[in-house]
DRENMARGU-634207 format. One record per residue: residue in one letter; z, x negated, y negated of N, C-alpha, C in turn. Coordinates in steps of 0.02 Angstrom, whole numbers, plus 50000, padded with zeros to 5 digits. Layout:
> res,n.c3,n.c1,n.c2,ca.c3,ca.c1,ca.c2,c.c3,c.c1,c.c2
> A,Z,X,Y,Z,X,Y,Z,X,Y $
...
This chain:
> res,n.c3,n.c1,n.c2,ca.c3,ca.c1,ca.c2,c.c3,c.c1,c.c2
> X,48133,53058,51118,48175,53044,51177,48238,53010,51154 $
> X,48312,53032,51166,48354,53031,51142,48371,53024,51078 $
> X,48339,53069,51025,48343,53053,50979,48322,53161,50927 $
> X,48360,53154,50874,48357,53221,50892,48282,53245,50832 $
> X,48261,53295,50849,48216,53347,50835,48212,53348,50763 $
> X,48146,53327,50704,48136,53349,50640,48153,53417,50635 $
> X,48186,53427,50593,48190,53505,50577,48169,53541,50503 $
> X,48146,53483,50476,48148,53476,50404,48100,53461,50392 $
> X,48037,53460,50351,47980,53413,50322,48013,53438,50225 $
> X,48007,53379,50205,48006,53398,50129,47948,53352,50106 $
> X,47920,53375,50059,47863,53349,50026,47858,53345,49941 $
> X,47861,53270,49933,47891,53258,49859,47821,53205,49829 $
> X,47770,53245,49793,47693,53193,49789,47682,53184,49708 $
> X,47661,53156,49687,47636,53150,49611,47565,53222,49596 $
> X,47533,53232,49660,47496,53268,49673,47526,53359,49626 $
> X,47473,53400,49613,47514,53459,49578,47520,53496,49653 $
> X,47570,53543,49636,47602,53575,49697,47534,53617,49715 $
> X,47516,53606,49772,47468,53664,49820,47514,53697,49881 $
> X,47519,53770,49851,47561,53788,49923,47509,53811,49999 $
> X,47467,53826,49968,47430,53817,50052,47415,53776,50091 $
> X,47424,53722,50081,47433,53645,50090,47518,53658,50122 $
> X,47557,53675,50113,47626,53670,50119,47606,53734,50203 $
> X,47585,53788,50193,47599,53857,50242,47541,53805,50299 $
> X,47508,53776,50288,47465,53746,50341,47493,53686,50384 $
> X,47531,53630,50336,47567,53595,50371,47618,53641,50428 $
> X,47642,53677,50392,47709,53707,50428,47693,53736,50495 $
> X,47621,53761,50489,47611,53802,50537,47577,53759,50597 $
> X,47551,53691,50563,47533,53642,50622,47594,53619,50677 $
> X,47637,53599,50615,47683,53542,50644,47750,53604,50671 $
> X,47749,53661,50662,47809,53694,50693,47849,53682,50654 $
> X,47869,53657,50593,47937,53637,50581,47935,53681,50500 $
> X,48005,53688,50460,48001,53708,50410,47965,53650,50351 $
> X,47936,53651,50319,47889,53617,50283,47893,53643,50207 $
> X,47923,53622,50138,47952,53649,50075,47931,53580,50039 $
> X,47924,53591,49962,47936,53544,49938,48004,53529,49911 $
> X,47994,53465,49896,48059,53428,49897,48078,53435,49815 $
> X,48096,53520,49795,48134,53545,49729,48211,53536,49726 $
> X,48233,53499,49703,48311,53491,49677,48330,53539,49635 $
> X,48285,53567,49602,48291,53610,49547,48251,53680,49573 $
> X,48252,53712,49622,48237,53764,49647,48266,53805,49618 $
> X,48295,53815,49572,48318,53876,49553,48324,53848,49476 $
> X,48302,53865,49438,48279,53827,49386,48335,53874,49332 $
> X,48363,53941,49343,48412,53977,49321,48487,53934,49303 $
> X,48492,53894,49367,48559,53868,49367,48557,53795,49324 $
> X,48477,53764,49299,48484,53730,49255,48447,53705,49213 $
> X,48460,53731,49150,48435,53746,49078,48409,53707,49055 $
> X,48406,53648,49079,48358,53575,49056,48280,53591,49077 $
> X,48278,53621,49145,48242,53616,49174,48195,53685,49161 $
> X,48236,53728,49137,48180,53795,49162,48093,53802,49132 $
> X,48085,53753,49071,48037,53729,49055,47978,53714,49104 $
> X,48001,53696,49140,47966,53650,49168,47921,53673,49260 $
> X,47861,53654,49262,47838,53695,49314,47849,53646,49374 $
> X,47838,53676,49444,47865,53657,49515,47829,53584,49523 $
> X,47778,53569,49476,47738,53490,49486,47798,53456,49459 $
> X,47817,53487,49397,47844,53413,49343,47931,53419,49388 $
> X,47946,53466,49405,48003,53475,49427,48008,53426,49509 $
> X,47939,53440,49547,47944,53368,49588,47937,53298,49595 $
> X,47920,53286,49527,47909,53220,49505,47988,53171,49467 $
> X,48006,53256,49466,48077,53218,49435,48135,53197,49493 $
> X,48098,53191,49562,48129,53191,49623,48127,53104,49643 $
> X,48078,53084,49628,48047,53022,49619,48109,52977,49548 $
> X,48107,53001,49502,48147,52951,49449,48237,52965,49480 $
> X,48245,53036,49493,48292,53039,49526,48327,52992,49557 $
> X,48270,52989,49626,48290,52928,49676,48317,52878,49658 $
> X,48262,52860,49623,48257,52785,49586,48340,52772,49555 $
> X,48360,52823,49496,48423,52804,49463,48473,52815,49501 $
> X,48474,52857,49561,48528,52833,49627,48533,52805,49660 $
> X,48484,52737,49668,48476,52725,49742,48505,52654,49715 $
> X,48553,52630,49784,48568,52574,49773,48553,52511,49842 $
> X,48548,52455,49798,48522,52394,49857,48558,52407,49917 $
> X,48621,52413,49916,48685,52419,49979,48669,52456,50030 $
> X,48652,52507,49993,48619,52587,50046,48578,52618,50076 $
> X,48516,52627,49997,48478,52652,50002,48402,52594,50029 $
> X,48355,52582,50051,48306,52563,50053,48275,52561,50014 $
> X,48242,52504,49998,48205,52474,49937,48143,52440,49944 $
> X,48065,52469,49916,48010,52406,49937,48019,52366,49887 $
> X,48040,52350,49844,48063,52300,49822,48100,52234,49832 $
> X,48183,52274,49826,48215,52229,49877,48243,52225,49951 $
> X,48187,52170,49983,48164,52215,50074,48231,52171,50097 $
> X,48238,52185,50166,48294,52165,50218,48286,52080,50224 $
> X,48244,52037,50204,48241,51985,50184,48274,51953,50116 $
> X,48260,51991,50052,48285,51962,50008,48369,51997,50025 $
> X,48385,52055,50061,48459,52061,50079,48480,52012,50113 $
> X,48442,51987,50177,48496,51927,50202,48492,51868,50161 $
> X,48450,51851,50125,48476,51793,50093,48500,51815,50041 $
> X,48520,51850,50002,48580,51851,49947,48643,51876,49988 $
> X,48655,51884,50078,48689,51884,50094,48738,51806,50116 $
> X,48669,51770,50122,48690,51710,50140,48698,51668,50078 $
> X,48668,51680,50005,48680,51654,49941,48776,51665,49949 $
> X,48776,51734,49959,48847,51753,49936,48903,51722,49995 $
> X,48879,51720,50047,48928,51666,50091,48944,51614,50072 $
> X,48889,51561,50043,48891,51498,50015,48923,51496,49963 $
> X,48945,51550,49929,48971,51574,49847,49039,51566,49880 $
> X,49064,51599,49919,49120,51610,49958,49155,51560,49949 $
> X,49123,51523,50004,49140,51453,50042,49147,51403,49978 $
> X,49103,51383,49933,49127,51345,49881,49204,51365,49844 $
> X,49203,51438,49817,49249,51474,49795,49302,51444,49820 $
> X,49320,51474,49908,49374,51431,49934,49402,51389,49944 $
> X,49333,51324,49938,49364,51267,49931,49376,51253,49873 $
> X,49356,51279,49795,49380,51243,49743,49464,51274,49735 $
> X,49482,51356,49764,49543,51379,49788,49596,51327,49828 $
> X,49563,51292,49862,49599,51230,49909,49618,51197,49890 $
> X,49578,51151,49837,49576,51089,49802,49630,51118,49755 $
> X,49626,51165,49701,49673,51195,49649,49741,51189,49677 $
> X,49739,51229,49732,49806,51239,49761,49863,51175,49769 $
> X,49815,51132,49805,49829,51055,49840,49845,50996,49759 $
> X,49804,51010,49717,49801,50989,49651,49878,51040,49635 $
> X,49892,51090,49623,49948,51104,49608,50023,51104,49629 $
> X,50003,51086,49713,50071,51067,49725,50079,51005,49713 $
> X,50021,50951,49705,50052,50901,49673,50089,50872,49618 $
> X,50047,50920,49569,50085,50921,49498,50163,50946,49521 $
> X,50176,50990,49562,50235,51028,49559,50297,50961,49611 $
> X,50249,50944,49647,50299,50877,49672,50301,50822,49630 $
> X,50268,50806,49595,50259,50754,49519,50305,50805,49478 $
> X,50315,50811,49468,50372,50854,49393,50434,50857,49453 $
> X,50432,50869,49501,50510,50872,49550,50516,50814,49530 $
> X,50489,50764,49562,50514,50668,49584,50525,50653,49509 $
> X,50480,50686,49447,50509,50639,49395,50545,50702,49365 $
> X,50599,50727,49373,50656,50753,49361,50703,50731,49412 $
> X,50694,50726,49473,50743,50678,49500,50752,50612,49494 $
> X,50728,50556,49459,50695,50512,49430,50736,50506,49354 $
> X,50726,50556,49317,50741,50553,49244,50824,50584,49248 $
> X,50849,50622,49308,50923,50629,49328,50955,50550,49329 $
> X,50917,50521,49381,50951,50456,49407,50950,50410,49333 $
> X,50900,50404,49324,50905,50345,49264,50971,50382,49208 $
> X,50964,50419,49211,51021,50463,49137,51108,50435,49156 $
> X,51120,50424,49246,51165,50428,49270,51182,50358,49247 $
> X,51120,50313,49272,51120,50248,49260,51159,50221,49212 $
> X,51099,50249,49159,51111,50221,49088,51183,50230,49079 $
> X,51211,50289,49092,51303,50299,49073,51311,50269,49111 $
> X,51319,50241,49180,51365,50193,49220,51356,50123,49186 $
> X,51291,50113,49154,51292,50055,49104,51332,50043,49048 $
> X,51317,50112,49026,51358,50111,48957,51433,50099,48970 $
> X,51463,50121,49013,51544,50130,49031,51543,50055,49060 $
> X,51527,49987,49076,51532,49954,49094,51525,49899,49027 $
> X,51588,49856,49016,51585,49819,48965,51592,49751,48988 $
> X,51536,49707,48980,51553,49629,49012,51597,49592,48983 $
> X,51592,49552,49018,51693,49510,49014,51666,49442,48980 $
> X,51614,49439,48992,51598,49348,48974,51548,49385,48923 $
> X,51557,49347,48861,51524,49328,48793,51455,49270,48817 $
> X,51406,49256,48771,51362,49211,48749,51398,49151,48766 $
> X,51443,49146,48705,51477,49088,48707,51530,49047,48758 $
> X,51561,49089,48798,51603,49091,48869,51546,49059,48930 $
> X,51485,49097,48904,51431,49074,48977,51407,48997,48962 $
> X,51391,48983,48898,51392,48897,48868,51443,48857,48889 $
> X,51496,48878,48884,51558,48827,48899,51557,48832,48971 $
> X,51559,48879,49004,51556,48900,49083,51494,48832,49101 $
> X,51434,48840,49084,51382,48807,49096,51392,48709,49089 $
> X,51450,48719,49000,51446,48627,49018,51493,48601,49052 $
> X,51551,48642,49068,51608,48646,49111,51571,48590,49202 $
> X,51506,48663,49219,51507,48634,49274,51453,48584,49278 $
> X,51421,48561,49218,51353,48478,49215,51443,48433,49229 $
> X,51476,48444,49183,51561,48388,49179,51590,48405,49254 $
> X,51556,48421,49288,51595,48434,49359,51544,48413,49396 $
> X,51488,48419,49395,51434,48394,49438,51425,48313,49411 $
> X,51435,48284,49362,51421,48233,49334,51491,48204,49368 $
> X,51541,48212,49369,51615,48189,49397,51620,48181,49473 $
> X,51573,48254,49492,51569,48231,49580,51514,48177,49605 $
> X,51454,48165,49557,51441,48107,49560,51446,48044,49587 $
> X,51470,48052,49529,51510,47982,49519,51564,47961,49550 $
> X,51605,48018,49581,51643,48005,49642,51615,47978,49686 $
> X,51549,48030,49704,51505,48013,49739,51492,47930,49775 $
> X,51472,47924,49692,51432,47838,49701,51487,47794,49722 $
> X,51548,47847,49705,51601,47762,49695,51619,47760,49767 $
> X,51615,47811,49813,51651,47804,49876,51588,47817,49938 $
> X,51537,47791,49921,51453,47819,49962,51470,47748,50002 $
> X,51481,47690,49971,51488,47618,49999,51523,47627,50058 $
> X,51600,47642,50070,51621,47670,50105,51610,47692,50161 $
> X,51591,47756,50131,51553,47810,50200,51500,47779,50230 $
> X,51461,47743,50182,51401,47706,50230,51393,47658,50279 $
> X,51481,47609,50249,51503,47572,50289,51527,47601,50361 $
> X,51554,47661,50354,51595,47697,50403,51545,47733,50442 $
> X,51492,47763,50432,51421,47773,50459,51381,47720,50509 $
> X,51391,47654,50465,51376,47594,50512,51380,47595,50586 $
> X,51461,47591,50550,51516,47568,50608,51521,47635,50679 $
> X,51489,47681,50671,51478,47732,50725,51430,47727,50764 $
> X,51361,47717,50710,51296,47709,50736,51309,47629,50768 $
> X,51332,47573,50743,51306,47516,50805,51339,47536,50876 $
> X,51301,47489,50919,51310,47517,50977,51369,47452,50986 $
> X,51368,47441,51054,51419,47389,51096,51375,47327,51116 $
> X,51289,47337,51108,51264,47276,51109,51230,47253,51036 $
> X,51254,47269,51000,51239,47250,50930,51299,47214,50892 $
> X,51299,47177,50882,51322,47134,50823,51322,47127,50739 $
> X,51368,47145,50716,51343,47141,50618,51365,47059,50613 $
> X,51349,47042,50586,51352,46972,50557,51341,46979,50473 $
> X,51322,47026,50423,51341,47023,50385,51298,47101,50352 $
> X,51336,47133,50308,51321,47183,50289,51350,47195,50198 $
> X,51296,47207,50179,51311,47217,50101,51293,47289,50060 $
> X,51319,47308,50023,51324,47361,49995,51321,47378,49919 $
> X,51253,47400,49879,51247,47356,49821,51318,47404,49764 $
> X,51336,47411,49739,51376,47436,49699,51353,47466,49645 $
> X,51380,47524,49594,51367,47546,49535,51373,47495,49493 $
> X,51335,47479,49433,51352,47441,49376,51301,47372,49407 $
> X,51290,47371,49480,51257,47306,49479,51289,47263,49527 $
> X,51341,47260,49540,51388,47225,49571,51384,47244,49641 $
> X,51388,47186,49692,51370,47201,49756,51443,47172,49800 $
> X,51441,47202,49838,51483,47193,49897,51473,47187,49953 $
> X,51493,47106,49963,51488,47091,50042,51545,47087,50086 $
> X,51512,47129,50155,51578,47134,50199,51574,47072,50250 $
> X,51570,47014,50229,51554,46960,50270,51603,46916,50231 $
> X,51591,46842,50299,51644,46788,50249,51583,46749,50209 $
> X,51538,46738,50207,51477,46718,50180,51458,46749,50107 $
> X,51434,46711,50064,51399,46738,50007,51337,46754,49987 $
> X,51306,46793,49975,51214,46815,49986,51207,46835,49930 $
> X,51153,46802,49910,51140,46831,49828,51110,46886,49837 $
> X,51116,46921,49752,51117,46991,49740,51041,47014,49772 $
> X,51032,47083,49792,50957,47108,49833,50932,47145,49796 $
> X,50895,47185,49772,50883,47257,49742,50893,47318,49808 $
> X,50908,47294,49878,50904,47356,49908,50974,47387,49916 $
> X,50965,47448,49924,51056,47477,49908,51100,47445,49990 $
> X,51057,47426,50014,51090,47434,50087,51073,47374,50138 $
> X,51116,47320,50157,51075,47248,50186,51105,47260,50263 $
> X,51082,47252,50314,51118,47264,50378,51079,47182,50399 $
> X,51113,47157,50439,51102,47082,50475,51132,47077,50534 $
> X,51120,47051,50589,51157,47062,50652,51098,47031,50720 $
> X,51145,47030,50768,51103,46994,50803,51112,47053,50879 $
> X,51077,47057,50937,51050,47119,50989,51059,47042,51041 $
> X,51110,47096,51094,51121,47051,51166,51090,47100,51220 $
> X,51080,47074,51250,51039,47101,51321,50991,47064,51354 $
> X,50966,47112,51399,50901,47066,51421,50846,47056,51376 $
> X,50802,47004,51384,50751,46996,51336,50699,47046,51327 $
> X,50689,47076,51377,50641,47126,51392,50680,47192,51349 $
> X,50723,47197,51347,50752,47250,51324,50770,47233,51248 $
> X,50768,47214,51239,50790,47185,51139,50761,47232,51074 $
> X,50688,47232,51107,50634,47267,51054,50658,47315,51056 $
> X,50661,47356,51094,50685,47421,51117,50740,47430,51102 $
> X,50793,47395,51102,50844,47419,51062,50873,47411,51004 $
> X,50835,47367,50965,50810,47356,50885,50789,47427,50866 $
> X,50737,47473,50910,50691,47527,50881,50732,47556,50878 $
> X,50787,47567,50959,50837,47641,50956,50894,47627,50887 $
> X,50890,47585,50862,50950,47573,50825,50921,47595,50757 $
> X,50864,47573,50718,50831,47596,50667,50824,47686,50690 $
> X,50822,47695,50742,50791,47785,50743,50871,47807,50753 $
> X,50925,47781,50759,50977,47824,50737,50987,47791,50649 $
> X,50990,47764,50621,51010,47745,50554,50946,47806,50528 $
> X,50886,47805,50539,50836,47851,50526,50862,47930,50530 $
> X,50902,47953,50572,50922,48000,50581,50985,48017,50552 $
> X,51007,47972,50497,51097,47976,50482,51052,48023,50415 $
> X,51091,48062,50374,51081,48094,50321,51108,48022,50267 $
> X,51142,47987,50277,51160,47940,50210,51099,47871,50200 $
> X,51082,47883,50252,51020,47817,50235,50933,47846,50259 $
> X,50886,47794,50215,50825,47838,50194,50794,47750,50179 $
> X,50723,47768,50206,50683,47701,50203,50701,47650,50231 $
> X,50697,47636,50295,50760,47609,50343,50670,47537,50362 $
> X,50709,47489,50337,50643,47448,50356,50647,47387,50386 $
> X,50625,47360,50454,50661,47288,50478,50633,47239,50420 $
> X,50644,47194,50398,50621,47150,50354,50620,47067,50395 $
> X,50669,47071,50443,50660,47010,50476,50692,46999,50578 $
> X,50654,46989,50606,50673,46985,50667,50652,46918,50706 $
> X,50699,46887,50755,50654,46830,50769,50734,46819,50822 $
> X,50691,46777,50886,50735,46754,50933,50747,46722,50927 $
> X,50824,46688,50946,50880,46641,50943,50919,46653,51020 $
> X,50944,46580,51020,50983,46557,51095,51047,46556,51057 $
> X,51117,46603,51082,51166,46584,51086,51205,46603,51160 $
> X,51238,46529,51159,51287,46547,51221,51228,46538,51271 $
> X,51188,46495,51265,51144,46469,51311,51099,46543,51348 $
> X,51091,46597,51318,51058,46677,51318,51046,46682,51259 $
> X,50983,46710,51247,50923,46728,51202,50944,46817,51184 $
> X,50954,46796,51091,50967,46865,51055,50925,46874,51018 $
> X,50907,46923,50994,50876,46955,50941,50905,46963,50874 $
> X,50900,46916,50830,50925,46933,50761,50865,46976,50721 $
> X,50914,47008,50677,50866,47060,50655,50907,47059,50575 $
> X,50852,47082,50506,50896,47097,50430,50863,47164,50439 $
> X,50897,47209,50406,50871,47280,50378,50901,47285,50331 $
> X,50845,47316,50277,50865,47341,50211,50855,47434,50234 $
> X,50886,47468,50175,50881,47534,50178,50915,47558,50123 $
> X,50897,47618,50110,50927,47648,50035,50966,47717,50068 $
> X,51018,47713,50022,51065,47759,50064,51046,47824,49995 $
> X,51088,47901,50024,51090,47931,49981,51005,48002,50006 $
């Protein structure tokens, strides 16, 4: 049923050829019924004419065999099982294949961008080196020594300017920072070499601190402390003075009203 009609029986046995065996099938089954001779005509080939209709169908059998291939032909050997899995061996063959194709590829455009960058790389440095070479410095070894003690004799000179006119400025620093209720009563300023200077009519022997402030705070009493502190937290805040310390404070009546005398030492600089 949909499928079309034997028309053929061939019969290919290890068995020796019986042809009444052959006219009996044929005549059961309706159909033409022959054995299966390749060499039926044994005239057209000379290997064969030897040979009788048994050995001549047996050679139908080795025949097969040396034509038949896994791809095509059917095999009890190798059955539709061991085909799909050497179909699926050979997918997996594939698939590795491709990816070590991937990796190669990916591996070779790197090399090929590594040999670009260091040829663009070994351009630039080449350019370099000649913009180096064409460039001849102006200052010697010996030019950069003298350059060098040139400016210790210039830093050592501003110094010492420094020191000689800091008295000065510190004085002049003072004189901004006191307020209008503060009083100096005597202020000293120790000098280079040792020698001190007082800006008072009074004489005070020599201090070790670079900086003597003395003075006395008018206001209310309640308010005194407090403006002793604000006065140390601006001297605290001047860049020329550093370690700003009351050393002596204590109340006194003048003018029949109670002041605050106060000494501060401090190191300027």
């Amino acid at each position: 049923m949909g499928y079309k009609k034997v028309e053929s029986f061939y019969i290919a046995s290890s068995m020796n050829a019986y042809n009444p065996l052959v006219i009996y099938m044929n005549d059961q089954l309706g159909i033409t019924t022959e054995y299966f001779d390749l060499f039926s005509d044994p005239a057209s080939y000379p290997a064969v004419e030897s040979l009788n209709l048994s050995e001549r169908i047996l050679l139908v059998s080795a025949l097969g065999l040396s034509l038949s291939d896994s791809k095509r032909t059917p095999s009890a050997i190798f059955t539709y099982l061991d085909k799909n899995k050497a179909i699926r061996i050979a997918r997996i063959n594939r698939g590795i294949f491709a990816s070590f194709a991937a990796a190669l590829i990916v591996c070779i455009v790197a090399i090929v961008y590594q040999a670009v960058e260091m040829s663009s790389l070994s351009a630039k440095r080449a350019q370099k080196e000649k913009e180096l070479s064409m460039y001849n410095p102006v200052l010697t070894p010996q030019q950069i020594s003298q350059m060098d003690d040139d400016v210790k004799k210039y830093r050592q000179s501003s110094q010492q300017y420094a020191r000689r006119y800091l008295g000065t400025a510190a004085i002049g620093e003072i004189s901004s920072l006191t307020p209008d209720s503060i009083k100096l009563i005597n202020l000293k300023v120790s000098m280079p070499g040792g020698a001190t200077a007082a800006v008072t009519g009074k004489t005070a022997p020599q201090v070790s601190e670079d900086f003597v402030v003395e003075g006395v705070i008018f206001g209310e009493r309640d308010m005194l402390e407090s403006l002793l502190a604000q006065y140390v937290m601006k001297l605290e805040n001047s860049p020329l003075f550093a370690k700003i310390a009351v050393k002596k404070k204590e109340m006194n009546t003048f003018r029949k009203s109670e002041v605050l005398h106060f000494t501060l030492n401090a190191r300027m600089g």
